[in-house]
N, C-alpha and C positions, 0 to 999 in steps of 0.2 A: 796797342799791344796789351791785350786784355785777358792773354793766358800763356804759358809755355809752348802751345803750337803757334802762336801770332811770332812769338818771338824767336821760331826756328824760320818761321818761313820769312821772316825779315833778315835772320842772319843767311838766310841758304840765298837770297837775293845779291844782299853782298857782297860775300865770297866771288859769286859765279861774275862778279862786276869787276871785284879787285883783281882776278885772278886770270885776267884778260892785261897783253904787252901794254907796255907802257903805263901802267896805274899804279906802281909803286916809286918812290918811297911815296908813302901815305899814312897819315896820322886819323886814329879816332881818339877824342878829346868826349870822356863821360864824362856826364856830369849828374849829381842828381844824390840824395839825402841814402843814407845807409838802408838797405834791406831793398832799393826800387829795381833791384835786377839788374845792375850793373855787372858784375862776375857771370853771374848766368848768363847773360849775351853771350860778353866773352867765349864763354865756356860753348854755347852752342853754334857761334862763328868759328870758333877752331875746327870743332868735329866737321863743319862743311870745308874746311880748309886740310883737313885727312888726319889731324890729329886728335888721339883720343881723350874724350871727356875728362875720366878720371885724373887724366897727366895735367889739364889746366885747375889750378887754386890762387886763390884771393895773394896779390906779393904785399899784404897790406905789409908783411912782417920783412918779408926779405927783398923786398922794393922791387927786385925787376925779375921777370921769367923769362926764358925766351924757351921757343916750341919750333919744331921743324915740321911742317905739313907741305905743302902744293906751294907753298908762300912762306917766306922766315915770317913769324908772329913775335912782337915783341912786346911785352904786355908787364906795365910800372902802376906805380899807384903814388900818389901826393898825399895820401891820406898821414901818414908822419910826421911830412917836411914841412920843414917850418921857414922854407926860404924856396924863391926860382936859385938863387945859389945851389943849394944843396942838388937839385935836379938836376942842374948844371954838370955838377962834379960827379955825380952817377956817371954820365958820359952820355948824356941826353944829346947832346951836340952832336956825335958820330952817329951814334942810331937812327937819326934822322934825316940821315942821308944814304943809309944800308936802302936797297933795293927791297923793303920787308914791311911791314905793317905794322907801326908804332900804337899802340892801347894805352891810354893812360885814363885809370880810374881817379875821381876826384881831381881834375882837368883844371876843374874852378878855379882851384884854389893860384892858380900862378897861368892866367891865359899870356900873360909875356910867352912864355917859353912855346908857345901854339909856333909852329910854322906856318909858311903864306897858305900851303894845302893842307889842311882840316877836315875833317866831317866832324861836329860836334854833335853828340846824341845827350840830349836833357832827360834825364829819366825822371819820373814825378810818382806816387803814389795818390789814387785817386779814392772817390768814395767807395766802400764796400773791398777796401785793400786790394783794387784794380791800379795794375802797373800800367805807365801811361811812357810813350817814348814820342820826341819831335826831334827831327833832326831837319837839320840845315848844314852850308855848307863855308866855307870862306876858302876861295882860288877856283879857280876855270877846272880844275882836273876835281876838282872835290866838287865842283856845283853839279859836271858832267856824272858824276856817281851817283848823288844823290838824283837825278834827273831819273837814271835807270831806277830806283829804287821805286821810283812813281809806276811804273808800268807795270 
């Protein structure tokens, strides 16, 4: 993912996978160092999911967003918590089983709280301040996603 169009057209791939029966509840689990395009994924998987741009921003501050597009989006960040408690007591537990599509920015930081279906996307920055993204997946319905994403 080597610019803003690599990273649409990997988010317009997902969408059009999640947004297919049976693929929800499903969790994306980011991970990856401040500034690697974490949010801007976000941001450009919502707009394939019918919500607009400008309405998704960073919950670094106010912990959890939720967006209404083709699919509930619900989209938290670890970047504050200092515990899988505190994720806990957000109500991480229900959202996870809502019919909707869990985001969690800074993932790393408490993989406990990952459900068995994951797609984890590792964002890196590379030389020449190229954004670099690997994903992989952990459960049969999240390996199945990732599968589509290859094609």
């Amino acid at each position: 993912m080597a610019d803003l169009a690599q990273t649409d057209q990997l988010s317009a791939r997902l969408a059009s996978s999640l947004t297919q029966p049976g693929r929800l509840p499903m969790m994306l689990a980011l991970c990856g160092p401040l500034g690697a395009g974490k949010t801007q994924f976000v941001r450009s998987l919502a707009v394939h999911l019918g919500i607009r741009a400008e309405a998704v921003t960073s919950p670094t501050y106010i912990l959890v967003q939720r967006y209404r597009g083709t699919i509930e989006l619900i989209h938290l960040d670890y970047y504050r918590l200092r515990s899988a408690a505190e994720a806990w007591d957000l109500g991480l537990d229900e959202w996870l089983v809502e019919p909707a599509l869990t985001i969690i920015e800074w993932a790393e930081k408490f993989p406990e709280t990952w459900p068995d279906e994951t797609i984890r996307c590792d964002f890196s920055i590379e030389a020449n301040d190229v954004r670099c993204v690997k994903i992989s997946s952990q459960g049969p319905l999240a390996a199945k996603i990732c599968q589509l994403l290859d094609t």
